[in-house]
BAMARMAR-893603 format. One line per 2 residues: number of its first residue (from 0); their letters; for each residue x, y, z of N, C-alpha, C. Coordinates in steps of 0.1 Angstrom, whole numbers. Layout:
<nukes>
NUM> a> X:Y:Z:X:Y:Z:X:Y:Z | ...
</nukes>
This chain:
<nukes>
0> xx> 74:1825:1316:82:1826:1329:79:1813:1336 | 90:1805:1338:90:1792:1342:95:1791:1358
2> xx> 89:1785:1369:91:1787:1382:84:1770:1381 | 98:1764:1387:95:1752:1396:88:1742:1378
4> xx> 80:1736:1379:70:1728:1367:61:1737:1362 | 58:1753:1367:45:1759:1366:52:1772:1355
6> xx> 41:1773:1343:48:1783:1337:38:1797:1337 | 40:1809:1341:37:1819:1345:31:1826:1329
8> xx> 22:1836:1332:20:1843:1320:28:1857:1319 | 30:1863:1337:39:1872:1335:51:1872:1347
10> xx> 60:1882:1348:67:1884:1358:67:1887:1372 | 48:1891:1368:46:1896:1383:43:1883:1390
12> xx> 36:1874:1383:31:1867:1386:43:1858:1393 | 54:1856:1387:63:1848:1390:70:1850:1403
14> xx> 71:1862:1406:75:1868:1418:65:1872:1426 | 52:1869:1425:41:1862:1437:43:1849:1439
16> xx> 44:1840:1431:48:1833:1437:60:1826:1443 | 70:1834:1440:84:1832:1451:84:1839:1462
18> xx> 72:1849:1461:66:1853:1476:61:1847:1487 | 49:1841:1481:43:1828:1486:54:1818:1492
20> xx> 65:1813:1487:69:1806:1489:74:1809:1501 | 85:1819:1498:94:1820:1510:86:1828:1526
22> xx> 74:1827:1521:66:1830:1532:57:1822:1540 | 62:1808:1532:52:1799:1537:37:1796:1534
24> xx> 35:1802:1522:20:1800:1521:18:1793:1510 | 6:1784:1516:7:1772:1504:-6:1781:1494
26> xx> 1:1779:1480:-8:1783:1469:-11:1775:1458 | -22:1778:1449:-24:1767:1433:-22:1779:1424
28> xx> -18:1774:1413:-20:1784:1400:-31:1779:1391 | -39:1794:1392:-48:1788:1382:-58:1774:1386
30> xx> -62:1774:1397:-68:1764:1406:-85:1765:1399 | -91:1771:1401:-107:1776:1395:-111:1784:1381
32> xx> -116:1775:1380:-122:1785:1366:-135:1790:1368 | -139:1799:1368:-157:1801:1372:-163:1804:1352
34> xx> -172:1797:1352:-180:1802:1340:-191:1809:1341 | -191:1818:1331:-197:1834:1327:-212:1833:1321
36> xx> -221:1837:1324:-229:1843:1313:-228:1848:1306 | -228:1843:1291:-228:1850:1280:-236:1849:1270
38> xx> -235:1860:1263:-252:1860:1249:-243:1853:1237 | -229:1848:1237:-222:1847:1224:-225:1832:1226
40> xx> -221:1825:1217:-224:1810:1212:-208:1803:1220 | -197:1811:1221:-185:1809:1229:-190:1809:1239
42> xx> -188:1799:1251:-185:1797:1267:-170:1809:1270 | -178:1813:1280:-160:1823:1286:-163:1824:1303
44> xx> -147:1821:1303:-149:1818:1322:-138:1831:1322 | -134:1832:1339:-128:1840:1345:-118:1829:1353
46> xx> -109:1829:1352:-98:1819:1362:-88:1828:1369 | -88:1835:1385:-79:1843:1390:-65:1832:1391
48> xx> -57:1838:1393:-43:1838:1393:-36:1830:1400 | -43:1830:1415:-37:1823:1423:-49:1822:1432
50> xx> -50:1807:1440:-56:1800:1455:-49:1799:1464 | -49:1809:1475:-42:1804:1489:-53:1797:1494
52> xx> -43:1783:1496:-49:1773:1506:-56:1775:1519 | -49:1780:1526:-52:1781:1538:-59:1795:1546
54> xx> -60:1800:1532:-69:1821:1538:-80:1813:1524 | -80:1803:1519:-94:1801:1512:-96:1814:1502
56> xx> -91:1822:1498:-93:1833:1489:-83:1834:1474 | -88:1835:1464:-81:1843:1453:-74:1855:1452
58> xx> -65:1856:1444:-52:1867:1442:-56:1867:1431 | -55:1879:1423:-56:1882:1408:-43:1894:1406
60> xx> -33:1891:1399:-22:1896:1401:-26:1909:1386 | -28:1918:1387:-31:1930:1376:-22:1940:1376
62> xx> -11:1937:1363:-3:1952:1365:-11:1966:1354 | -21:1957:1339:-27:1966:1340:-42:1963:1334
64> xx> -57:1971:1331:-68:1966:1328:-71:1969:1319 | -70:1957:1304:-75:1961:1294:-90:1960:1299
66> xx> -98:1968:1286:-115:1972:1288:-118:1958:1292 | -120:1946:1285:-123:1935:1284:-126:1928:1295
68> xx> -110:1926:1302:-107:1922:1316:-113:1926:1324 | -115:1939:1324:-122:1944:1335:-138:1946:1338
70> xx> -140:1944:1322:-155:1940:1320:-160:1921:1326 | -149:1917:1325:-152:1902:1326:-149:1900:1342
72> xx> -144:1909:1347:-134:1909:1361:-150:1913:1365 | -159:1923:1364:-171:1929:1371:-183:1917:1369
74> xx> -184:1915:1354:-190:1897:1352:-191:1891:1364 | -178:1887:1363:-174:1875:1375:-180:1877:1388
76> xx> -177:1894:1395:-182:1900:1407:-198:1895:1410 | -199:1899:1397:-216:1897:1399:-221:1881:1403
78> xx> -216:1873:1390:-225:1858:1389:-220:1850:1403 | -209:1854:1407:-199:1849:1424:-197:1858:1435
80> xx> -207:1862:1441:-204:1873:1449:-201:1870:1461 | -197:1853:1463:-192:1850:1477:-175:1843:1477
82> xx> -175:1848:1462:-160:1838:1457:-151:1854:1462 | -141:1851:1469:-130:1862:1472:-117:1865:1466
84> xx> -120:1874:1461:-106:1878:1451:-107:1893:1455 | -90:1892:1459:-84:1901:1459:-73:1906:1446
86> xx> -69:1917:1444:-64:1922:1432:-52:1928:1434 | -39:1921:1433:-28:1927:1435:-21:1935:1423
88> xx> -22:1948:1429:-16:1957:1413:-3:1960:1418 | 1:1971:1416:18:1976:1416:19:1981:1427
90> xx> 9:1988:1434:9:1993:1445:7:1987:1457 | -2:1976:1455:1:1965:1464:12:1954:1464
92> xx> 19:1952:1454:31:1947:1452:44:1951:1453 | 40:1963:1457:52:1975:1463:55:1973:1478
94> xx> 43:1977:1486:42:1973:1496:39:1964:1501 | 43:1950:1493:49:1940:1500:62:1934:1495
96> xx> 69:1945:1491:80:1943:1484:87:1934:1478 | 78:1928:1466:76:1917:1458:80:1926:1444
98> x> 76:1936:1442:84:1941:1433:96:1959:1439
</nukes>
């Protein structure tokens, strides 16, 4: 899903950020990567979705939680527990009428 130079991994995401936009809030895609502790010989990070500039916080746009993600989503909680991510699902994207 292609918006502007930035290509999206889903729909929701794409229509967050035509949210953003026409709301005036300046955003990054995919701005931070945080890296994980892990016992595997693979490096694995977490990179939320979106950086609003100006509220200094992460958006992670979730329509839904494989086991994985959500294991790596709690990871992340732990090793950064001053980094702010908020999690926009369907119900939060309802009521902002983005979708």
């Amino acid at each position: 899903y292609k918006y502007g130079d930035i290509y999206f991994r889903s729909s929701w995401e794409l229509k967050v950020a035509v949210f953003f936009d026409k709301n005036n809030i300046e955003w990054e895609y995919e701005k931070h990567k945080f890296i994980l502790p892990s016992n595997a010989k693979k490096e694995e990070s977490y990179t939320p979705d979106f950086y609003l500039l100006d509220q200094h916080k992460h958006i992670e746009v979730k329509g839904y939680w494989r086991l994985d993600a959500s294991e790596k989503f709690e990871r992340f909680k732990k090793e950064y527990p001053g980094v702010v991510v908020e999690i926009w699902d369907k119900e939060k994207l309802k009521q902002l009428n983005i979708l």
